[in-house]
PyMOL Python script that loads the backbone (N, CA, C, O; Angstrom):
from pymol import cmd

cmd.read_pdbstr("""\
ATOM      1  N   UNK A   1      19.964   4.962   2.735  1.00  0.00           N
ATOM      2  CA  UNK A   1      19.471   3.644   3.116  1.00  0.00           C
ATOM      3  C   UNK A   1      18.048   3.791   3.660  1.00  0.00           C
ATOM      4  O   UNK A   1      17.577   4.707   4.335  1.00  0.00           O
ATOM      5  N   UNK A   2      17.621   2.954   3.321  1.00  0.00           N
ATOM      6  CA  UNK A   2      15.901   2.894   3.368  1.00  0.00           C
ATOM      7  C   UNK A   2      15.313   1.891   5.646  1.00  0.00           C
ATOM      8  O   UNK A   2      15.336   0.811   6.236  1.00  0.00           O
ATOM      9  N   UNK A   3      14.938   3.322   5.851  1.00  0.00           N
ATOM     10  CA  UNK A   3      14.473   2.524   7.103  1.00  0.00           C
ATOM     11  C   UNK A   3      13.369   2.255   7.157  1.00  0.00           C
ATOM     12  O   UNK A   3      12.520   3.080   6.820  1.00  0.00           O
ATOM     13  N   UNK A   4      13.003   0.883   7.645  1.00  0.00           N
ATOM     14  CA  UNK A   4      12.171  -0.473   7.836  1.00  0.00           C
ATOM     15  C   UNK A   4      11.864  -0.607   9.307  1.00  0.00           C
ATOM     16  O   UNK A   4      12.692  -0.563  10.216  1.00  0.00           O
ATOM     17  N   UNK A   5      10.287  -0.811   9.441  1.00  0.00           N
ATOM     18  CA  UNK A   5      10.049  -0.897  11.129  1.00  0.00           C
ATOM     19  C   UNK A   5       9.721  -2.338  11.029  1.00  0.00           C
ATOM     20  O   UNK A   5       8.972  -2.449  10.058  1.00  0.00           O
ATOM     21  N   UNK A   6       9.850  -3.061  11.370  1.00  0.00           N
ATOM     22  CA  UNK A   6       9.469  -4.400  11.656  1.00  0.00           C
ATOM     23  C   UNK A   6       9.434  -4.924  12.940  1.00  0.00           C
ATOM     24  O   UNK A   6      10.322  -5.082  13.778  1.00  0.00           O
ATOM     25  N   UNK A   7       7.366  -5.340  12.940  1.00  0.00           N
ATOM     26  CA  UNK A   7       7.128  -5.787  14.293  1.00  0.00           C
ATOM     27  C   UNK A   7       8.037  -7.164  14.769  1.00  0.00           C
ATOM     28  O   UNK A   7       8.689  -7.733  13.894  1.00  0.00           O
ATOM     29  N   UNK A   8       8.058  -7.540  15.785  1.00  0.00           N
ATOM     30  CA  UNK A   8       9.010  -7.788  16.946  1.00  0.00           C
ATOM     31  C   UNK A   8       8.934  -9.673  16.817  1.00  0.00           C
ATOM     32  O   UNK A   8       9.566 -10.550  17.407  1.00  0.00           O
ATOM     33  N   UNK A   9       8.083  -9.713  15.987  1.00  0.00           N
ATOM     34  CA  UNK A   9       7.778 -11.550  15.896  1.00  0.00           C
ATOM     35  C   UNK A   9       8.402 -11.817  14.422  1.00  0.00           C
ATOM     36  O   UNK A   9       8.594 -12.962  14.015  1.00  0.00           O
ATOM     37  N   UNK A  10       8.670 -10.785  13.740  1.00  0.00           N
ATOM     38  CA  UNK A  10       9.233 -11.400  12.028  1.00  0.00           C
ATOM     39  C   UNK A  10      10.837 -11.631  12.731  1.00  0.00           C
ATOM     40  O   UNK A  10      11.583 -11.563  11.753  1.00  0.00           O
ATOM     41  N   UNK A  11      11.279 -11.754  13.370  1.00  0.00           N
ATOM     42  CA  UNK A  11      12.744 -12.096  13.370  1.00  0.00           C
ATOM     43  C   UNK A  11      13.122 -12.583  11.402  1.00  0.00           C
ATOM     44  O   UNK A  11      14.036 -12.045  10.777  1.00  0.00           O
ATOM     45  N   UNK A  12      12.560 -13.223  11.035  1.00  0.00           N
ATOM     46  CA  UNK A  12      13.166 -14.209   9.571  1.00  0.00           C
ATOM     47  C   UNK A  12      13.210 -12.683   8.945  1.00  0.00           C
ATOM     48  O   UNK A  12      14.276 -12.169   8.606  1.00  0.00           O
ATOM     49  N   UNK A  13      11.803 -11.944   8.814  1.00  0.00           N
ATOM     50  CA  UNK A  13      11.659 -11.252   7.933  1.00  0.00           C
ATOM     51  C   UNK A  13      12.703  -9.547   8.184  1.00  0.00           C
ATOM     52  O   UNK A  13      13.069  -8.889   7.210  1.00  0.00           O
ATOM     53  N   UNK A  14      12.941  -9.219   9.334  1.00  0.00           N
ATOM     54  CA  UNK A  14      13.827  -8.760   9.784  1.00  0.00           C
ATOM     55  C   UNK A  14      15.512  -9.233   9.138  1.00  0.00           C
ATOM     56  O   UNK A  14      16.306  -8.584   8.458  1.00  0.00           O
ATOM     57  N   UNK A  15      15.556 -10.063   9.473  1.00  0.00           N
ATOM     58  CA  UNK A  15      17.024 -11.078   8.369  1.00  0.00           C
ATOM     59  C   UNK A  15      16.818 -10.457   7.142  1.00  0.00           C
ATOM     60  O   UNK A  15      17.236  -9.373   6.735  1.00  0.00           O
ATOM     61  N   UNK A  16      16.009 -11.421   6.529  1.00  0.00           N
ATOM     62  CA  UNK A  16      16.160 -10.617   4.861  1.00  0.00           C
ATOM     63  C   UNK A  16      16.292  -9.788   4.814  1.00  0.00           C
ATOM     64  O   UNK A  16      17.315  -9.618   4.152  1.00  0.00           O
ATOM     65  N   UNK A  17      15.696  -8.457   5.268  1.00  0.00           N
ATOM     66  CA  UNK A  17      15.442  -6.991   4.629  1.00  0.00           C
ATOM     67  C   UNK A  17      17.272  -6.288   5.113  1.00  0.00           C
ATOM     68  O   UNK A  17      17.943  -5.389   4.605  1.00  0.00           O
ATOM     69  N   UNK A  18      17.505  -7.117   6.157  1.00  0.00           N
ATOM     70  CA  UNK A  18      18.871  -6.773   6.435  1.00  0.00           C
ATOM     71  C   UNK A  18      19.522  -6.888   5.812  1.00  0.00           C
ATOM     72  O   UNK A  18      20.342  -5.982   5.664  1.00  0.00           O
ATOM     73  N   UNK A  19      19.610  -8.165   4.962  1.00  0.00           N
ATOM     74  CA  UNK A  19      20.312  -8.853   3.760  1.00  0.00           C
ATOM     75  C   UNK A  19      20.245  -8.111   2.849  1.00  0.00           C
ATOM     76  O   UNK A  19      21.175  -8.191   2.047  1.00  0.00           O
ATOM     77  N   UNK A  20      19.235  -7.166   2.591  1.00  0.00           N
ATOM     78  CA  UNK A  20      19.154  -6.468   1.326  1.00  0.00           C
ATOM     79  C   UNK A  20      19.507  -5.260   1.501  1.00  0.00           C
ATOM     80  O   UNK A  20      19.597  -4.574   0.483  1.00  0.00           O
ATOM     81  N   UNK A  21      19.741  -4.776   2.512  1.00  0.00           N
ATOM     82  CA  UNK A  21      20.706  -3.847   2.659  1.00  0.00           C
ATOM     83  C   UNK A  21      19.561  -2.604   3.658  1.00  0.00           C
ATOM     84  O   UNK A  21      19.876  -1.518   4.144  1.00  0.00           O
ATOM     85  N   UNK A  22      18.381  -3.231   3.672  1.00  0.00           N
ATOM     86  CA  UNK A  22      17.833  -2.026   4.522  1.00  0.00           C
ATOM     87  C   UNK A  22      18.176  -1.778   6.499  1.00  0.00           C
ATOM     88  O   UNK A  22      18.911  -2.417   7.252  1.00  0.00           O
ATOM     89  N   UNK A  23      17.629  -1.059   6.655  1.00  0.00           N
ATOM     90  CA  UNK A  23      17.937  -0.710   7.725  1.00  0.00           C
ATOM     91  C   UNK A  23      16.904  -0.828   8.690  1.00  0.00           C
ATOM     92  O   UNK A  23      15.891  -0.170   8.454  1.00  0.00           O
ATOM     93  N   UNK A  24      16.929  -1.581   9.820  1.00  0.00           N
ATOM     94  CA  UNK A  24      15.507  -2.274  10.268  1.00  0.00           C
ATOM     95  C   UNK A  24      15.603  -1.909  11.664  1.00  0.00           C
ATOM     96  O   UNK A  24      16.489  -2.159  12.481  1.00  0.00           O
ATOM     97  N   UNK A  25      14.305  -1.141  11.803  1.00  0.00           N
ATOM     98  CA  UNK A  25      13.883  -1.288  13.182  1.00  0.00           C
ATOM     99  C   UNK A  25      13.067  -2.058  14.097  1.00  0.00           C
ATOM    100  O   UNK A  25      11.965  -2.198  13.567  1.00  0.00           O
ATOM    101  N   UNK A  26      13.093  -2.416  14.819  1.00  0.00           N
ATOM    102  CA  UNK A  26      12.170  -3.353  15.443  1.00  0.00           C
ATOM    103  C   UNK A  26      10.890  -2.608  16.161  1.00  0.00           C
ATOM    104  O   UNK A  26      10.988  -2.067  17.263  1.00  0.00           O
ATOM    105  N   UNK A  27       9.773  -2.648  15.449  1.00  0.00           N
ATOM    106  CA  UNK A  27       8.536  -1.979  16.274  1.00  0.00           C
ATOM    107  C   UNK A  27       7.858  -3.133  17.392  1.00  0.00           C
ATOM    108  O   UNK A  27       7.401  -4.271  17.285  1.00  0.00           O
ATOM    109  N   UNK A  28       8.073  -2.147  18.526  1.00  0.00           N
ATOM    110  CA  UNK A  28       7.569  -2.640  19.723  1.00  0.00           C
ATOM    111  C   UNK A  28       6.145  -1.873  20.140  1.00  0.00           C
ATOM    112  O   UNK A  28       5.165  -2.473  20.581  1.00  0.00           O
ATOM    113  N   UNK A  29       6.211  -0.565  19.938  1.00  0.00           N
ATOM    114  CA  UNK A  29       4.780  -0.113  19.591  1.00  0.00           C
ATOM    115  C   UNK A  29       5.076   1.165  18.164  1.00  0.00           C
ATOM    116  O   UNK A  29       6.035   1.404  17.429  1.00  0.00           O
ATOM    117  N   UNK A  30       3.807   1.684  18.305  1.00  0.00           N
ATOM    118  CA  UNK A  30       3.843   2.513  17.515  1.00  0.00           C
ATOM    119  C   UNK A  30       4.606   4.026  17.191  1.00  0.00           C
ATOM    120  O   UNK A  30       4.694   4.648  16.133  1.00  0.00           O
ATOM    121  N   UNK A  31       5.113   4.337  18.565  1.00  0.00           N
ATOM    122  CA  UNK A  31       6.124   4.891  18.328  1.00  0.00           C
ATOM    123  C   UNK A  31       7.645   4.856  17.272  1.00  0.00           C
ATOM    124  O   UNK A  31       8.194   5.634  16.492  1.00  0.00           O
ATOM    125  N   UNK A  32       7.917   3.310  17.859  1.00  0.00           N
ATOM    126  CA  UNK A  32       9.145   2.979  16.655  1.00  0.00           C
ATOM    127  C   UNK A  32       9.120   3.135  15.257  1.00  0.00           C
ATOM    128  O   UNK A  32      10.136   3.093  14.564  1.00  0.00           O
ATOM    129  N   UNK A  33       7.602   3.375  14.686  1.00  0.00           N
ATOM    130  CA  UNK A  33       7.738   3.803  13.341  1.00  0.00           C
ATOM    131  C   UNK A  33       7.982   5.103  12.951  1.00  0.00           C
ATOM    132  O   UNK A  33       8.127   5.109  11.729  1.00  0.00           O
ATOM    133  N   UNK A  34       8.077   6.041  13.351  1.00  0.00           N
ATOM    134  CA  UNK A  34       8.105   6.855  13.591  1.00  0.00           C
ATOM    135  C   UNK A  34       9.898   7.512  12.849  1.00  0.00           C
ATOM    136  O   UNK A  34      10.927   7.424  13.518  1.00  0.00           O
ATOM    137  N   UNK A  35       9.874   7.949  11.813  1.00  0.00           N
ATOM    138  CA  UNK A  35      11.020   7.986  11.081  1.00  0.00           C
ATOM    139  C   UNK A  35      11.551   7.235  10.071  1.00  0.00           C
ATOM    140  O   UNK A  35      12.454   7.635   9.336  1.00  0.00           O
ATOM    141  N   UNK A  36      10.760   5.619   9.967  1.00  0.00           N
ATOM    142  CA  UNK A  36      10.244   4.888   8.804  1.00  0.00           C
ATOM    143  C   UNK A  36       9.911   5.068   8.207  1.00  0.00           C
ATOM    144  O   UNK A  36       9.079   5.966   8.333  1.00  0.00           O
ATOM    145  N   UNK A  37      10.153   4.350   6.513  1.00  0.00           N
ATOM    146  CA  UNK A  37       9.520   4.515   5.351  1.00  0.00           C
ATOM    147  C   UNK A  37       9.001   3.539   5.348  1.00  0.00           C
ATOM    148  O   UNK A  37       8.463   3.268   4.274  1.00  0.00           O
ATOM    149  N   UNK A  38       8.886   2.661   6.298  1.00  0.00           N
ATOM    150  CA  UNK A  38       7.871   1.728   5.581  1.00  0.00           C
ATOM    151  C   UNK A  38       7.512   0.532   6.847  1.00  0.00           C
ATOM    152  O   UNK A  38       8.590   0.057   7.205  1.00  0.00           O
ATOM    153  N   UNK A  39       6.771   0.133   7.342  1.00  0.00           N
ATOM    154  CA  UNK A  39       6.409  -0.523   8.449  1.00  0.00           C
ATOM    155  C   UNK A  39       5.752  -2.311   7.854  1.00  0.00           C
ATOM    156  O   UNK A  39       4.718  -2.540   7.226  1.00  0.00           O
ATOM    157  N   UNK A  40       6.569  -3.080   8.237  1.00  0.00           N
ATOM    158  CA  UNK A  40       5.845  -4.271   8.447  1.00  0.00           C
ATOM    159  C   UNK A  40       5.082  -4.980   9.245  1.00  0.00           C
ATOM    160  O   UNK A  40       5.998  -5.573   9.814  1.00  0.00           O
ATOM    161  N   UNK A  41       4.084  -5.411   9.763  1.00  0.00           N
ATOM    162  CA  UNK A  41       3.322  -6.221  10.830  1.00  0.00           C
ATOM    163  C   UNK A  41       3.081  -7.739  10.585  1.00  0.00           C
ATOM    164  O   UNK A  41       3.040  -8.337   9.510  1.00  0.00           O
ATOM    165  N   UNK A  42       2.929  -8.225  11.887  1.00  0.00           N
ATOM    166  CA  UNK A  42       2.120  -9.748  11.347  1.00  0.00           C
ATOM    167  C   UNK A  42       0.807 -10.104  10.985  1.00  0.00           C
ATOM    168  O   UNK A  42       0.515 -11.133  10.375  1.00  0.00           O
ATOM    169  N   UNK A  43      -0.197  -9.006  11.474  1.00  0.00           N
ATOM    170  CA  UNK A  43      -1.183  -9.078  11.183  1.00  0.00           C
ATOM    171  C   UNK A  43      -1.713 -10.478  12.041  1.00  0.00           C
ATOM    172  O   UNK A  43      -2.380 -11.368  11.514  1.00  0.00           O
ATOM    173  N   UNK A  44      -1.400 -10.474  13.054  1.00  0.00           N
ATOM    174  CA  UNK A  44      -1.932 -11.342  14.028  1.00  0.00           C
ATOM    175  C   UNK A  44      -2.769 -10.566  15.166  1.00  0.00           C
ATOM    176  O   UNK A  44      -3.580 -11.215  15.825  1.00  0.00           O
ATOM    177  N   UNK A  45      -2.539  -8.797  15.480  1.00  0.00           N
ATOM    178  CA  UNK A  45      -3.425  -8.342  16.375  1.00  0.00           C
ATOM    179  C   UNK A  45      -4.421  -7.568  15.656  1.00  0.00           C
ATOM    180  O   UNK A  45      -4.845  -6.567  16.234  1.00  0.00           O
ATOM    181  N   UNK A  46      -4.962  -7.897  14.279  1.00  0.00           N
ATOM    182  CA  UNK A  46      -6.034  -7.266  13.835  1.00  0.00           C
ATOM    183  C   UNK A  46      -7.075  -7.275  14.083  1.00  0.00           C
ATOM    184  O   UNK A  46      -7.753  -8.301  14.031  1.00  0.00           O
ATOM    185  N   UNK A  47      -7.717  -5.632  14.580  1.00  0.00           N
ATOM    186  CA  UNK A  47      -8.919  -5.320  15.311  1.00  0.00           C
ATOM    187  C   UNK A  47     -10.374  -6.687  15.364  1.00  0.00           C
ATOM    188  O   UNK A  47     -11.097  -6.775  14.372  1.00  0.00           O
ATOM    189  N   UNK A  48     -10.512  -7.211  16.049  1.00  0.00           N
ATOM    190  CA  UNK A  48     -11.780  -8.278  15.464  1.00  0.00           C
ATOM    191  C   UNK A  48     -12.446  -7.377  15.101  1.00  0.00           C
ATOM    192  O   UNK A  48     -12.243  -7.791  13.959  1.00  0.00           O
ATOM    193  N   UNK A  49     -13.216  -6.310  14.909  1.00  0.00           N
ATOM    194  CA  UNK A  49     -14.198  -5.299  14.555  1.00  0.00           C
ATOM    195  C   UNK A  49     -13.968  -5.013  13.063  1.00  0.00           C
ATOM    196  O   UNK A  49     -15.022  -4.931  12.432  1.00  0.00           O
ATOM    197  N   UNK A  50     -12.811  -4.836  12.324  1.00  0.00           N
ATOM    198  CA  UNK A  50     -12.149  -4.541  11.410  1.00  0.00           C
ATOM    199  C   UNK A  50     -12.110  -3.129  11.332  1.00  0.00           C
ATOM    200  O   UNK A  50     -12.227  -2.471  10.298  1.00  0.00           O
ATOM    201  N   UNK A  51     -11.936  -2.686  12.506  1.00  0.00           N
ATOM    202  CA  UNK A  51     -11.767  -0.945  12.645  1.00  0.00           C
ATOM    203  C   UNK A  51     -10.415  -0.859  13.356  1.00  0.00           C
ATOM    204  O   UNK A  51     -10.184  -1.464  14.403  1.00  0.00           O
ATOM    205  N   UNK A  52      -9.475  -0.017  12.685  1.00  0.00           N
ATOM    206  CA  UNK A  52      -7.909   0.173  13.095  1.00  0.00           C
ATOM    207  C   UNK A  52      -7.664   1.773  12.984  1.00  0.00           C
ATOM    208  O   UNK A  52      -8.156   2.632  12.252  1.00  0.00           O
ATOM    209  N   UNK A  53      -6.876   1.805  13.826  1.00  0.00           N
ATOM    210  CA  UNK A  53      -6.694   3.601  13.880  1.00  0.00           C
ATOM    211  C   UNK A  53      -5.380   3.856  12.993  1.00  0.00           C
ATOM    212  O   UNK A  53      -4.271   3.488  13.379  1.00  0.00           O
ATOM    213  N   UNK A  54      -5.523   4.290  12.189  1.00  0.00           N
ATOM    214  CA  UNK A  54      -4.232   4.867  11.476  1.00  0.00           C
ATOM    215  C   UNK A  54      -3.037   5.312  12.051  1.00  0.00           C
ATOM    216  O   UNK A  54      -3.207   6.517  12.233  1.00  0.00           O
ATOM    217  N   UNK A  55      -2.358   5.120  12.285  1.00  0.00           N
ATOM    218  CA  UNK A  55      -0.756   5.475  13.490  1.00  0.00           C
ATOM    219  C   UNK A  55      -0.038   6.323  12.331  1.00  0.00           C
ATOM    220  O   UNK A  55       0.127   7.541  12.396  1.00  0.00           O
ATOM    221  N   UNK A  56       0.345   5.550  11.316  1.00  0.00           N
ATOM    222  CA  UNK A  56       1.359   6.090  10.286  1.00  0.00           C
ATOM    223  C   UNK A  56       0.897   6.384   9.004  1.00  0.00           C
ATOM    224  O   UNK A  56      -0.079   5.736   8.627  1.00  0.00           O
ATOM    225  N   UNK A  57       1.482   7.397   8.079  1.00  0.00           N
ATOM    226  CA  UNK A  57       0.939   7.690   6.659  1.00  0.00           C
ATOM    227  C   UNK A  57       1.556   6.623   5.695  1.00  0.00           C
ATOM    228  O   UNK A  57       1.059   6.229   4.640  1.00  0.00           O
ATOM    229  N   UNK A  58       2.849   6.198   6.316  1.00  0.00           N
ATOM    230  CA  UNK A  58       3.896   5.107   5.271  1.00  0.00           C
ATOM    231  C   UNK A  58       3.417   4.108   5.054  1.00  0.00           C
ATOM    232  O   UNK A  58       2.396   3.769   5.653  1.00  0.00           O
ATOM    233  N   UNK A  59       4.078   3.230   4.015  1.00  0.00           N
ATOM    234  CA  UNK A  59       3.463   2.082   3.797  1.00  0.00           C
ATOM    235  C   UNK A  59       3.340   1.160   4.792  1.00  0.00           C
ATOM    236  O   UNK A  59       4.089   1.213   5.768  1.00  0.00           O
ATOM    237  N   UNK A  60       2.396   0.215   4.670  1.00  0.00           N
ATOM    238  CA  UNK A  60       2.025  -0.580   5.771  1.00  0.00           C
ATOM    239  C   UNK A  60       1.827  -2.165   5.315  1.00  0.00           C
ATOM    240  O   UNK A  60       0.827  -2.590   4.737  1.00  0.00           O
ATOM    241  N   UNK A  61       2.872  -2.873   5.657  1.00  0.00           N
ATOM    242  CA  UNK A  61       2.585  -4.231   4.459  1.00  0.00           C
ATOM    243  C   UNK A  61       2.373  -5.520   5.639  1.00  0.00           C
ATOM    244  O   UNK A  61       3.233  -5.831   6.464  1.00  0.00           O
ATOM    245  N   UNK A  62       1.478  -5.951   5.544  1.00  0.00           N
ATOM    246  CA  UNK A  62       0.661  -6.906   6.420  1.00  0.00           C
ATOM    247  C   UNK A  62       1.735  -8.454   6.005  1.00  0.00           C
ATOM    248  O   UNK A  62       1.391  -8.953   4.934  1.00  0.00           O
ATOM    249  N   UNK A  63       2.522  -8.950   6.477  1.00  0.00           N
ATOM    250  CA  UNK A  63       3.279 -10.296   6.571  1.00  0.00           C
ATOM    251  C   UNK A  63       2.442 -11.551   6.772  1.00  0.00           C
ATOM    252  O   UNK A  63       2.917 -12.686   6.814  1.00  0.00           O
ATOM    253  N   UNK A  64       1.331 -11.287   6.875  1.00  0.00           N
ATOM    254  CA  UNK A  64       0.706 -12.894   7.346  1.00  0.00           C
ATOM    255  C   UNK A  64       0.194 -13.295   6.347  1.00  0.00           C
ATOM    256  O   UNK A  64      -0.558 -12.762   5.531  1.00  0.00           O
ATOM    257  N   UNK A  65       0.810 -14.684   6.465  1.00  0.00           N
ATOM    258  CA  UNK A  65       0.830 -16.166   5.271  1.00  0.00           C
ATOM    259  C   UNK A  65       1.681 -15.564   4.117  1.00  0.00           C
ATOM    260  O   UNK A  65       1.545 -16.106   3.020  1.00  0.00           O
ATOM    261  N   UNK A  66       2.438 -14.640   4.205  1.00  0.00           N
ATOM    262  CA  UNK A  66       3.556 -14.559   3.238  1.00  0.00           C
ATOM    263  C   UNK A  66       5.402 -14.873   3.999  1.00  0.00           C
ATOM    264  O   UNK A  66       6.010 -14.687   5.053  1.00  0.00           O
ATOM    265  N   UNK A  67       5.578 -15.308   2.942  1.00  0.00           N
ATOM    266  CA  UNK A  67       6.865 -15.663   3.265  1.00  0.00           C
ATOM    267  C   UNK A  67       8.039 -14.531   3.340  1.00  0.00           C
ATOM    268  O   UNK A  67       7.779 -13.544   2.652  1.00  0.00           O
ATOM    269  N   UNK A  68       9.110 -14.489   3.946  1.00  0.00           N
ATOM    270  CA  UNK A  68      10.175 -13.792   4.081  1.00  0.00           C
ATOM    271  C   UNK A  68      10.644 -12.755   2.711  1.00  0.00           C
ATOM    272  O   UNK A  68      10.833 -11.538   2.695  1.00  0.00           O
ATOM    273  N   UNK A  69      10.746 -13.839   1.536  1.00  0.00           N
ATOM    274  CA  UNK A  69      10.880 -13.056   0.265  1.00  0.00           C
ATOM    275  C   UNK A  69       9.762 -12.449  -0.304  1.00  0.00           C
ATOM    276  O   UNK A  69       9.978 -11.461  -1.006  1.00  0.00           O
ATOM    277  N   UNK A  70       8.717 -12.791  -0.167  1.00  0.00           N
ATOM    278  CA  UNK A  70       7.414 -12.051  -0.734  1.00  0.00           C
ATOM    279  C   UNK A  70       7.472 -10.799  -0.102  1.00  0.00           C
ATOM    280  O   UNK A  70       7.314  -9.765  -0.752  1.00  0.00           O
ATOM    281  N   UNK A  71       7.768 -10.797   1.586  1.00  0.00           N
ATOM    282  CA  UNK A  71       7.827  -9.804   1.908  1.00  0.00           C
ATOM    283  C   UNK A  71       8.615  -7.993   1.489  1.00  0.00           C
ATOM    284  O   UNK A  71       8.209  -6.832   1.451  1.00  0.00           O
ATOM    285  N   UNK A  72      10.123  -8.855   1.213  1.00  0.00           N
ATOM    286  CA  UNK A  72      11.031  -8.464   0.513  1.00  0.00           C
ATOM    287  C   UNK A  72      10.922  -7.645  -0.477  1.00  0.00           C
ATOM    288  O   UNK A  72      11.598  -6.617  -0.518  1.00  0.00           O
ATOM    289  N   UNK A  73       9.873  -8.044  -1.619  1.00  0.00           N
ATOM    290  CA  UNK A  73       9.420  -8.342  -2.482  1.00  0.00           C
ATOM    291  C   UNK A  73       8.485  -6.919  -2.604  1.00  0.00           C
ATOM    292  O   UNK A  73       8.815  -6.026  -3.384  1.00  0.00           O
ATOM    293  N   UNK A  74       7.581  -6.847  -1.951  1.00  0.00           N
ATOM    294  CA  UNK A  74       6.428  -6.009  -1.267  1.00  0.00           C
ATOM    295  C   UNK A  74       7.496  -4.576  -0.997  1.00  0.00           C
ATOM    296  O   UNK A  74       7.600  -3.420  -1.406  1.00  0.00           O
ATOM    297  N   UNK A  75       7.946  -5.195  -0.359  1.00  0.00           N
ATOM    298  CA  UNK A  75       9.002  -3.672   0.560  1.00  0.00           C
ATOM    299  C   UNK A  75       9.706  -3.084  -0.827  1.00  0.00           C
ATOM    300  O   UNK A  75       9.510  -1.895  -1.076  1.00  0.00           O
ATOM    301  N   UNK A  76      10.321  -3.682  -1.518  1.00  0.00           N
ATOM    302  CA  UNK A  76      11.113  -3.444  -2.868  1.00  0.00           C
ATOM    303  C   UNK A  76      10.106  -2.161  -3.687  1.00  0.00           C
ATOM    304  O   UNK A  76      10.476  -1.057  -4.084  1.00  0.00           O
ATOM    305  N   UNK A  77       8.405  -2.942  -3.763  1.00  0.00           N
ATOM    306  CA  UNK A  77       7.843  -2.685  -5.210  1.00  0.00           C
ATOM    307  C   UNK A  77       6.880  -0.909  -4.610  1.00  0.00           C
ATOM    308  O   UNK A  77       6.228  -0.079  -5.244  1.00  0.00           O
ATOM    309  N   UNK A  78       7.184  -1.000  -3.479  1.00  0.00           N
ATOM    310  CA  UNK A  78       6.298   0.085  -2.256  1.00  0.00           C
ATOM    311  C   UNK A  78       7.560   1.132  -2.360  1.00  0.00           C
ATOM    312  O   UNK A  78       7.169   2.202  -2.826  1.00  0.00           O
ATOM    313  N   UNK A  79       8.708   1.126  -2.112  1.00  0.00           N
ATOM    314  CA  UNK A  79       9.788   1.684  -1.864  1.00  0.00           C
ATOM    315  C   UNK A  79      10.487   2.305  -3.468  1.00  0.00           C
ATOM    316  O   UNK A  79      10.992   3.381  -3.788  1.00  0.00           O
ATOM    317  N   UNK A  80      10.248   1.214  -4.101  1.00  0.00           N
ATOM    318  CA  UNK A  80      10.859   1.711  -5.661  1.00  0.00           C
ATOM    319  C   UNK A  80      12.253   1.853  -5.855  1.00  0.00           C
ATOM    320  O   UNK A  80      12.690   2.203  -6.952  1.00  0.00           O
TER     321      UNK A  80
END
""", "prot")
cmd.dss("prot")
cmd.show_as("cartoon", "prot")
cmd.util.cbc("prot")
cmd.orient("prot")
C-alpha cells in the first residue's frame, strides 16, 4: 500500500486518497513525510520570494485550485 503525506487543511483530499485505498498521513511539518511516497500540499504557504528549500526527494503535488479527484488523479499518474 502506497503511503501519502497530506498537509493538514486537505481533509476532502485526504478522504479520497483513502477511498482509493492509499494510506495517508497527515503532514503537520516536514518531518511527517518522511517514509512517504508521495506528499501533497495546499500551496497556500508558498515562499513569496519563490525560493523553497527542498525537504523531500518524492513527489510533491501542489493541490491548489484543483479538486479532490484531480488530485487523485495526479497521485495515481506520479505513483503508477
Amino acid at each position: 500500500m502506497k503511503k501519502i503525506a497530506v498537509e493538514e487543511s486537505l481533509a476532502d483530499i485526504s478522504s479520497a486518497l483513502k477511498e482509493k485505498g492509499y494510506d495517508i498521513v497527515t503532514m503537520r511539518n516536514e518531518q511527517d513525510a518522511d517514509g512517504c511516497d508521495c506528499c501533497v500540499i495546499s500551496g497556500q504557504d508558498k515562499d513569496t520570494m519563490g525560493m523553497q528549500d527542498t525537504v523531500t526527494e518524492k513527489s510533491v503535488i501542489n493541490a491548489h485550485g484543483c479538486t479532490a479527484e484531480e488530485v487523485c488523479s495526479q497521485v495515481e499518474q506520479r505513483l503508477g
